[in-house]
MMTF fields as JSON, N, C-alpha, C and O atoms, coordinates in Angstrom:
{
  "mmtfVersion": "1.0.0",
  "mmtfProducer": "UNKNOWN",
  "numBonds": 455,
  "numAtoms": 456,
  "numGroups": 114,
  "numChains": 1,
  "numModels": 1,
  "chainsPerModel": [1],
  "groupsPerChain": [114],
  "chainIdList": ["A"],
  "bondAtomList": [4, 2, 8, 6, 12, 10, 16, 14, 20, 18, 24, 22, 28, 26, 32, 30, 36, 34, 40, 38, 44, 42, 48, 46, 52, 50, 56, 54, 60, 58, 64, 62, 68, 66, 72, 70, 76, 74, 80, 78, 84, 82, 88, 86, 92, 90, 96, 94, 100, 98, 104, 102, 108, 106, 112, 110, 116, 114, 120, 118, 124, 122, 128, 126, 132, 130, 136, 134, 140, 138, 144, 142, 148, 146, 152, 150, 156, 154, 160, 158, 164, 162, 168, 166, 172, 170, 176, 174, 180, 178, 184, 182, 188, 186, 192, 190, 196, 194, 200, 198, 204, 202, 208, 206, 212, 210, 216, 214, 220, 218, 224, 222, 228, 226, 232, 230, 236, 234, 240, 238, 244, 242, 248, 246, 252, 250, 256, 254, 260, 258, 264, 262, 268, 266, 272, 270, 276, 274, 280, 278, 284, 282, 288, 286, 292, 290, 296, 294, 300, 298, 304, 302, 308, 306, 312, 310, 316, 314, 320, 318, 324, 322, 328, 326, 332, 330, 336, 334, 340, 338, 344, 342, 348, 346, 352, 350, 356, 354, 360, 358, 364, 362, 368, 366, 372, 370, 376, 374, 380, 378, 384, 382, 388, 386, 392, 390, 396, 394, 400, 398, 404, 402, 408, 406, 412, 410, 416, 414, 420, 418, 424, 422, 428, 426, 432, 430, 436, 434, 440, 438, 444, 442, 448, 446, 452, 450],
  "bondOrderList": [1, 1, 1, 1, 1, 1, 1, 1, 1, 1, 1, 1, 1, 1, 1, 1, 1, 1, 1, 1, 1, 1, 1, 1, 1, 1, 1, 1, 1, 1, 1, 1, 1, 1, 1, 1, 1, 1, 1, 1, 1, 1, 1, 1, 1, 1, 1, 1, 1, 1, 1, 1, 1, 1, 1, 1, 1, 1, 1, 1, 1, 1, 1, 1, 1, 1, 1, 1, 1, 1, 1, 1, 1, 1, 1, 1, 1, 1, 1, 1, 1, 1, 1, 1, 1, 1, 1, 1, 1, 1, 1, 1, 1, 1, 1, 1, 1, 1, 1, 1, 1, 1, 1, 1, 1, 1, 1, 1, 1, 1, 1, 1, 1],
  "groupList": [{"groupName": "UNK", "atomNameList": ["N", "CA", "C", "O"], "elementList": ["N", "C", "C", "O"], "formalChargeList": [0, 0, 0, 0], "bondAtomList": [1, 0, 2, 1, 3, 2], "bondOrderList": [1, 1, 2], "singleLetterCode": "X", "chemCompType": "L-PEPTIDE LINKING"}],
  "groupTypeList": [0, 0, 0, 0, 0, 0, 0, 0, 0, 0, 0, 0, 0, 0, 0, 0, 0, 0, 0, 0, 0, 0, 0, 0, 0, 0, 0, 0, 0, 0, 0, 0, 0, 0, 0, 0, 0, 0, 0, 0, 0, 0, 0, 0, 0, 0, 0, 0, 0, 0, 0, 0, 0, 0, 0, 0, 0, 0, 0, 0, 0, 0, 0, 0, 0, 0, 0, 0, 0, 0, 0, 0, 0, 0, 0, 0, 0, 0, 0, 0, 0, 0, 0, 0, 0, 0, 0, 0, 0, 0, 0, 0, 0, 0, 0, 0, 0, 0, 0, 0, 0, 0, 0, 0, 0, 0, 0, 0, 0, 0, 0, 0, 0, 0],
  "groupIdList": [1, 2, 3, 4, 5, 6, 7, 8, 9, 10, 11, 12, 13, 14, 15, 16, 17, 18, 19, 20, 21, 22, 23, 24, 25, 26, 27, 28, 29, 30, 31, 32, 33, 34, 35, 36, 37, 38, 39, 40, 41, 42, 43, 44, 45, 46, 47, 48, 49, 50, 51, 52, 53, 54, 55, 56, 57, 58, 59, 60, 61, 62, 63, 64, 65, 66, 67, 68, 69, 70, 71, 72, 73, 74, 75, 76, 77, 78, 79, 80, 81, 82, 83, 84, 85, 86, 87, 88, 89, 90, 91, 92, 93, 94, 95, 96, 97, 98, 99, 100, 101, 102, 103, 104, 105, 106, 107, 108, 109, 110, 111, 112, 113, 114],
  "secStructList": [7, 7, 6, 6, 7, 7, 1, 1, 7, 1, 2, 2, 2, 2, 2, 2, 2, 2, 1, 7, 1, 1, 1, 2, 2, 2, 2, 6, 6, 6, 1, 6, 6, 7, 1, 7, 7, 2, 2, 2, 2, 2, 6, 6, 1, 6, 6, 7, 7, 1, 2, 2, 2, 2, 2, 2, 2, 2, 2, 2, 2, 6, 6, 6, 1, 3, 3, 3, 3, 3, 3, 7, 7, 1, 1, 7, 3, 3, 3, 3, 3, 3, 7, 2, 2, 2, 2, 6, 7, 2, 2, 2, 2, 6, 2, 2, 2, 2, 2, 2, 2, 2, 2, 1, 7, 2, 2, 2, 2, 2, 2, 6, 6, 7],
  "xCoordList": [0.853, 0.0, 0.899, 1.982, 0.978, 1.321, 0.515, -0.706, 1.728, 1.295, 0.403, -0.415, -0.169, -1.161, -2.323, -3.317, -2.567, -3.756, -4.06, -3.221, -5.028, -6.102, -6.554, -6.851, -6.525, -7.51, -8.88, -9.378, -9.385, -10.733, -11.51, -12.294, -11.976, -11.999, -13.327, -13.544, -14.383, -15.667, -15.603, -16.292, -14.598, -14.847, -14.72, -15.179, -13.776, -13.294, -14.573, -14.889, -15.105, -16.134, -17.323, -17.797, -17.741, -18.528, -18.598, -19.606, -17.485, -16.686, -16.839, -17.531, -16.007, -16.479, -17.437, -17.731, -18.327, -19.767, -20.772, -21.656, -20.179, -20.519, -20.684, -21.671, -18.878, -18.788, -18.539, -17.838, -19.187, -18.962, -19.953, -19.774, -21.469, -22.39, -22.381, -21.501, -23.109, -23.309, -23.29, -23.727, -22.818, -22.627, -21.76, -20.962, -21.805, -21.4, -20.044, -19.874, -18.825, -17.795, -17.701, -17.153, -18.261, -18.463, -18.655, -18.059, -19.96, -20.78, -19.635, -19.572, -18.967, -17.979, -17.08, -16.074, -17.049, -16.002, -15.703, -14.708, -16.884, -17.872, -17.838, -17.782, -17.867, -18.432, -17.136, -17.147, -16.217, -14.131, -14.578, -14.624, -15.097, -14.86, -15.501, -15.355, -16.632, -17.113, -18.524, -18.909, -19.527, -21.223, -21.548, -21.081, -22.322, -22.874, -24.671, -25.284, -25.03, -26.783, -26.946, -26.011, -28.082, -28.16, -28.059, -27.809, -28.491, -28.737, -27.241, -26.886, -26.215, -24.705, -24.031, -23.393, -24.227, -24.263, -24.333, -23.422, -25.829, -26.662, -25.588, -24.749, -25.489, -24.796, -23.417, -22.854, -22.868, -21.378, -21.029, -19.961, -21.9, -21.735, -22.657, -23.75, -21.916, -22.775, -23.265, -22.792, -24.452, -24.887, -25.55, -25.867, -25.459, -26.298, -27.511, -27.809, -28.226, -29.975, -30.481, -29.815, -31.243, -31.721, -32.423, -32.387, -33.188, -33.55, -32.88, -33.056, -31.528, -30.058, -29.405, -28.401, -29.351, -28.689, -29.244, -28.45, -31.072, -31.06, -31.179, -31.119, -31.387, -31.083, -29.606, -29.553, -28.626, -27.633, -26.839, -26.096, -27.293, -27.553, -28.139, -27.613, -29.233, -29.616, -29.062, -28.911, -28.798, -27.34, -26.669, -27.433, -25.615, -24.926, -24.774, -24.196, -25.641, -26.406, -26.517, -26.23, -27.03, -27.616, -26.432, -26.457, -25.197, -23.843, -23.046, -21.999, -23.513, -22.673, -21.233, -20.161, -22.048, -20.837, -21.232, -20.582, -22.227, -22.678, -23.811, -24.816, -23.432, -24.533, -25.367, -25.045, -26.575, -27.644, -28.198, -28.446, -28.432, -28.23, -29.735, -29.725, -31.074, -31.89, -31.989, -31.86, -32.222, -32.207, -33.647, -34.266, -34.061, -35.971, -35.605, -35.677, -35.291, -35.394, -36.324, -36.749, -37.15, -38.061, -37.289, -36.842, -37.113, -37.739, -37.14, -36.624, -37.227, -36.68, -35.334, -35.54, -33.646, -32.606, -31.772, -31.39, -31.394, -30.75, -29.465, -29.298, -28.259, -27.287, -26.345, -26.648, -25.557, -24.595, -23.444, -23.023, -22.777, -21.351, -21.067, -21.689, -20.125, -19.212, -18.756, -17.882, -19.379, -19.14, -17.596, -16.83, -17.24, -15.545, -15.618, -14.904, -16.053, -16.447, -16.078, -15.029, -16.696, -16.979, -15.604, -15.195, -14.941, -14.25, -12.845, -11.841, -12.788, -11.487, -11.374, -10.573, -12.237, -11.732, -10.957, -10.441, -10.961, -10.221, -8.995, -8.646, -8.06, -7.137, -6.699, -5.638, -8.75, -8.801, -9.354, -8.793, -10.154, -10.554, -9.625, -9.781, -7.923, -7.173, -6.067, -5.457, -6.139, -5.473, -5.828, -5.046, -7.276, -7.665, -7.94, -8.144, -7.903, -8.047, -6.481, -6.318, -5.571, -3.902, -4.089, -3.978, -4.235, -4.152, -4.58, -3.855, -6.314, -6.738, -5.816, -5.235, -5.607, -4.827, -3.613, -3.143, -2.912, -1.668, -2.209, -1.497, -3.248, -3.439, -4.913, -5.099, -5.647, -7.137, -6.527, -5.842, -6.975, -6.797, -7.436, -8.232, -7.431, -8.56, -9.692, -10.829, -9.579, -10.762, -11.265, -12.453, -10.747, -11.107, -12.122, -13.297, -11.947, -12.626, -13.756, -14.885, -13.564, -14.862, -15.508, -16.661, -15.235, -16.365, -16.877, -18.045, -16.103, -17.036, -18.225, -19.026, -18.164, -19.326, -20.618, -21.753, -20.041, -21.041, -22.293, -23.248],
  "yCoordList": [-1.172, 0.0, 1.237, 0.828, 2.322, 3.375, 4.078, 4.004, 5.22, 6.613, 6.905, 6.943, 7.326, 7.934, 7.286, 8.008, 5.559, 4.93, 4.783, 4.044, 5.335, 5.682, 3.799, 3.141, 3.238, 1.941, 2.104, 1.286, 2.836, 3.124, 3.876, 4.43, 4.405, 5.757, 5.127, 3.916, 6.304, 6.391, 5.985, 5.142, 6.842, 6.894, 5.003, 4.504, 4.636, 3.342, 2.285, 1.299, 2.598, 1.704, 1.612, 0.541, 3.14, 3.125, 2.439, 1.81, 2.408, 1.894, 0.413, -0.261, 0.234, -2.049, -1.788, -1.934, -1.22, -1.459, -1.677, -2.499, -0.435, -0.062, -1.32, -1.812, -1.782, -3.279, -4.06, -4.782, -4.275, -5.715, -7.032, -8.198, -5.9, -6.607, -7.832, -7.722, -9.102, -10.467, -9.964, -9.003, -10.729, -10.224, -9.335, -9.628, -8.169, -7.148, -6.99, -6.303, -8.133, -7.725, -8.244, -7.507, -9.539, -10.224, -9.993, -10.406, -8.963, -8.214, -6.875, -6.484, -6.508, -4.98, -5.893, -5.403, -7.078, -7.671, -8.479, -8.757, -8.589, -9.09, -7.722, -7.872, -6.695, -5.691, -4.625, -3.573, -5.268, -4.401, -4.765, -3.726, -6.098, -5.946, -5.205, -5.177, -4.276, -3.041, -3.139, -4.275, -2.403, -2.122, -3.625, -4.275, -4.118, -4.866, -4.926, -4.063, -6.3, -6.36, -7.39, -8.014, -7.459, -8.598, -9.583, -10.184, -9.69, -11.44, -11.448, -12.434, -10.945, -11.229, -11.755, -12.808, -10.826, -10.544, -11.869, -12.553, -12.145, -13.52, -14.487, -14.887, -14.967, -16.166, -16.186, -17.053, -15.506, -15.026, -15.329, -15.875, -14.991, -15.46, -16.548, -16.351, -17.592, -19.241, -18.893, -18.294, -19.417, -19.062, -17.822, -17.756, -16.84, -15.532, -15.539, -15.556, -15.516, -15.267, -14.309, -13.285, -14.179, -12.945, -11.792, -10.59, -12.53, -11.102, -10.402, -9.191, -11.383, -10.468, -10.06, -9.54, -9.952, -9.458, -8.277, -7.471, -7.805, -6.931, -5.822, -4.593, -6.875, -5.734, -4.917, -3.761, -5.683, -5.7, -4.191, -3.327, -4.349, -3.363, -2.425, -1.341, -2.396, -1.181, -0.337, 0.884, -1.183, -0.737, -0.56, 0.043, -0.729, -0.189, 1.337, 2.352, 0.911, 2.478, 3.547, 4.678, 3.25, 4.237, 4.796, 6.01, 4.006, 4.077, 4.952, 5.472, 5.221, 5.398, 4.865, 5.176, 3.981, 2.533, 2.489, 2.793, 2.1, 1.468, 2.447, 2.801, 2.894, 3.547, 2.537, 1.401, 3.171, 2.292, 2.894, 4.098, 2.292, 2.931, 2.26, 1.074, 3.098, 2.458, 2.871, 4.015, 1.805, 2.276, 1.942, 0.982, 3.112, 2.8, 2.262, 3.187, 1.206, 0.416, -0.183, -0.055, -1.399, -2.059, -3.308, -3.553, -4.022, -4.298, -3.033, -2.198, -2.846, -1.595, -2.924, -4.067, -2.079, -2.326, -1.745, -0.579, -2.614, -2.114, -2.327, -3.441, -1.751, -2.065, -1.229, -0.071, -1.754, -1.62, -1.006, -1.093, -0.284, 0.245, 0.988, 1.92, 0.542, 1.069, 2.305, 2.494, 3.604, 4.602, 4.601, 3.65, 6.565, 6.403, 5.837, 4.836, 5.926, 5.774, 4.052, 3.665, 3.521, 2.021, 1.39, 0.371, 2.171, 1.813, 2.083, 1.664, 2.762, 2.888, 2.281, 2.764, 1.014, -0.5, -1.641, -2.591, -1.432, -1.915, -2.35, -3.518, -1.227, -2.164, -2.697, -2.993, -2.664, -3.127, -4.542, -5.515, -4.815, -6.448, -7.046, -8.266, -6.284, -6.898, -7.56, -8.627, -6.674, -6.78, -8.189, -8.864, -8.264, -9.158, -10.715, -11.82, -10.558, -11.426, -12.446, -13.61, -11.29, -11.808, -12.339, -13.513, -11.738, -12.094, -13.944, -14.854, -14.104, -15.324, -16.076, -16.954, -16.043, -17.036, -17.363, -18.472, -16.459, -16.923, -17.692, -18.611, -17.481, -17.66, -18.973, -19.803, -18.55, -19.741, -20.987, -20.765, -22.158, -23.578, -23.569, -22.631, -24.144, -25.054, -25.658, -25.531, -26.22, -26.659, -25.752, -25.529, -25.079, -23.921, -23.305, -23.41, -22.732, -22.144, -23.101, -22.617, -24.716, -24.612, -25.053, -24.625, -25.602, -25.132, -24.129, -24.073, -23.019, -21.823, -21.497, -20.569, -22.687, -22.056, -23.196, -22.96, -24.862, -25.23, -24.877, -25.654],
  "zCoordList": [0.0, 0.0, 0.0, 0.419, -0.216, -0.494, 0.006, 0.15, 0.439, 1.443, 1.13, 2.05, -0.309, -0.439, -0.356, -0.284, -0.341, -0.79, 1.136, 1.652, 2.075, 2.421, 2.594, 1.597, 3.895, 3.909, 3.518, 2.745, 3.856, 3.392, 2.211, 2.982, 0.769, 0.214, 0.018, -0.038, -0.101, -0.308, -2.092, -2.667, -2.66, -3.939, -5.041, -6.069, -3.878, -4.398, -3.915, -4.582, -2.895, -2.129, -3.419, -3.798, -4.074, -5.138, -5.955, -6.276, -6.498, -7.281, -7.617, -8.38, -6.824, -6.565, -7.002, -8.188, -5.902, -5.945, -7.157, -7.397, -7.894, -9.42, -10.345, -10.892, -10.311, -11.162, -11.058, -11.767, -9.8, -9.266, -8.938, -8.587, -9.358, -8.848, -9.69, -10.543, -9.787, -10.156, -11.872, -12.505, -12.062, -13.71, -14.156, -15.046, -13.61, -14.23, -15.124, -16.131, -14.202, -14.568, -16.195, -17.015, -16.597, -17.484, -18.742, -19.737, -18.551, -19.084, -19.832, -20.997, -18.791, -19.616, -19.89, -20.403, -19.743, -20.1, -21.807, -22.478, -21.925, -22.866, -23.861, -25.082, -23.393, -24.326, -24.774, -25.414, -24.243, -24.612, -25.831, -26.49, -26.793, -28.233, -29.158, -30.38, -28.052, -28.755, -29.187, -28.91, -29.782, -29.919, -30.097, -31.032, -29.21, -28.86, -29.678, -30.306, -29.304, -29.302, -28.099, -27.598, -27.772, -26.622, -26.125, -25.08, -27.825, -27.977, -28.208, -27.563, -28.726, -28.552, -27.494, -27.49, -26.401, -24.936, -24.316, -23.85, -24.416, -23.858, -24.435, -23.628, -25.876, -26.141, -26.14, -26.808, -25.604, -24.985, -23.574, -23.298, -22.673, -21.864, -20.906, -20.375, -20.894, -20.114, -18.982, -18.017, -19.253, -17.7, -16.439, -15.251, -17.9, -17.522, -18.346, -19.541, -16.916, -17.909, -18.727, -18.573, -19.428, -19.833, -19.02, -19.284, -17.784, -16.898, -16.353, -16.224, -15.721, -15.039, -16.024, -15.537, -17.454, -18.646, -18.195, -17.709, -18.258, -18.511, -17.452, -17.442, -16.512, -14.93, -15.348, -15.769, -15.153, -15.314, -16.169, -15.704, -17.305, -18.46, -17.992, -18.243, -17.27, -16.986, -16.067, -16.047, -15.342, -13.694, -14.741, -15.495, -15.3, -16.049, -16.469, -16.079, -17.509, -18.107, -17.27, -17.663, -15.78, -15.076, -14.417, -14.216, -13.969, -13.402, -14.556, -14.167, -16.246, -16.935, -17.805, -18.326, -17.526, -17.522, -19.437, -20.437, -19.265, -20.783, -21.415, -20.797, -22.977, -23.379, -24.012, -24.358, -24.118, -25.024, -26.167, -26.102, -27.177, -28.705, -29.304, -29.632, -29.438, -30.284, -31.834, -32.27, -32.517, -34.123, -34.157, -33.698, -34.904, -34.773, -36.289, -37.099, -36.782, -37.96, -37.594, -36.446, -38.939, -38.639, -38.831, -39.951, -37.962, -36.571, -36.01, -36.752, -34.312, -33.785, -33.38, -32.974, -33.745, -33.527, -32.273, -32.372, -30.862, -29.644, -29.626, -29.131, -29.961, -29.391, -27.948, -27.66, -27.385, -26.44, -26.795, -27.948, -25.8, -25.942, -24.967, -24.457, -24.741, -23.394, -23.57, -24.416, -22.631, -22.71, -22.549, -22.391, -22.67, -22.025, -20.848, -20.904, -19.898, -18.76, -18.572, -18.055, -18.874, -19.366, -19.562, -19.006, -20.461, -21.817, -21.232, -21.807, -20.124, -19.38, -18.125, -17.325, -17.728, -17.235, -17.881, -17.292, -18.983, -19.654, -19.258, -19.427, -18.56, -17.827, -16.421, -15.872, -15.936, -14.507, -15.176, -14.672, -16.016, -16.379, -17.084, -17.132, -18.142, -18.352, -16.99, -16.915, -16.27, -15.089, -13.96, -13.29, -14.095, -13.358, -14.513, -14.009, -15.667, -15.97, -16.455, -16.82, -16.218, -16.524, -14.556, -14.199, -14.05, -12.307, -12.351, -11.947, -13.128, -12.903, -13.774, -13.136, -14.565, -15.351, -14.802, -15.059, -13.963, -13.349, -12.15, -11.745, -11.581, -10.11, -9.731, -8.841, -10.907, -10.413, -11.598, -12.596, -11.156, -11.65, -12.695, -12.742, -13.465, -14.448, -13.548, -14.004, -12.484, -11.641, -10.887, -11.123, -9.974, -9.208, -10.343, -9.992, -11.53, -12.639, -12.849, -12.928, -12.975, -13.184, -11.943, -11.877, -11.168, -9.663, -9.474, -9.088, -9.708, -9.323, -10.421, -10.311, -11.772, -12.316, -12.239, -12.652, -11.428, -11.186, -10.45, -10.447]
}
C-alpha cells in the first residue's frame, strides 16, 4: 500500500460497488470488443440469464458505464457500448483477468461455475 492509498476511500467503495455486482464484470467484459446487441451478450456469456442481462444493463447504463443505442429500424434495432467511462476498465478487467490465469486452476474455474 502506499502513502497515499487511504484503507478506506468512499470513492473506491462506489466503485467495486458499481462493477462488481453479479454479472457485471463479465458483461464490460464481454463488451471491450465493442457495440454490442443482446442477444450477442446472452450467447457469450454461459450461464447468464436474460432477466439479469437486462437488470444488469440497466445498472450499467444508469452508473454510466454502458450507453444504449436504439435504431428505430423495422424491426426496432438495440445495441450496447461502453461509454468512455466504461471503456477505461479496460485495464482493470485486463489486469484481473492476466491475475486469474496466473493464479485460479482449471478446476477452481470450473467449480465456481457449477
Amino acid at each position: 500500500m502506499t502513502d497515499e492509498m487511504t484503507p478506506y476511500c468512499h470513492h473506491f467503495h462506489r466503485a467495486v460497488v458499481a462493477v462488481t455486482r453479479r454479472w457485471s464484470p463479465e458483461i464490460i467484459r464481454a463488451m471491450l470488443a465493442g457495440t454490442t446487441r443482446f442477444s450477442d451478450l446472452s450467447s457469450r456469456i454461459p450461464g447468464l440469464s436474460d432477466r439479469v442481462l437486462s437488470e444488469r444493463l440497466k445498472d450499467l447504463e444508469a452508473e454510466g458505464i454502458v450507453v444504449r443505442t436504439v435504431h428505430p429500424d423495422t424491426p426496432v434495432r438495440v445495441e450496447y457500448t461502453l461509454s468512455e467511462k466504461g471503456a477505461d476498465l479496460a485495464s482493470a478487467v485486463i489486469a484481473i483477468a492476466a491475475w486469474a490465469d496466473r493464479w485460479i486452476t482449471q478446476e477452481e474455474a470450473e467449480a465456481s461455475t457449477r
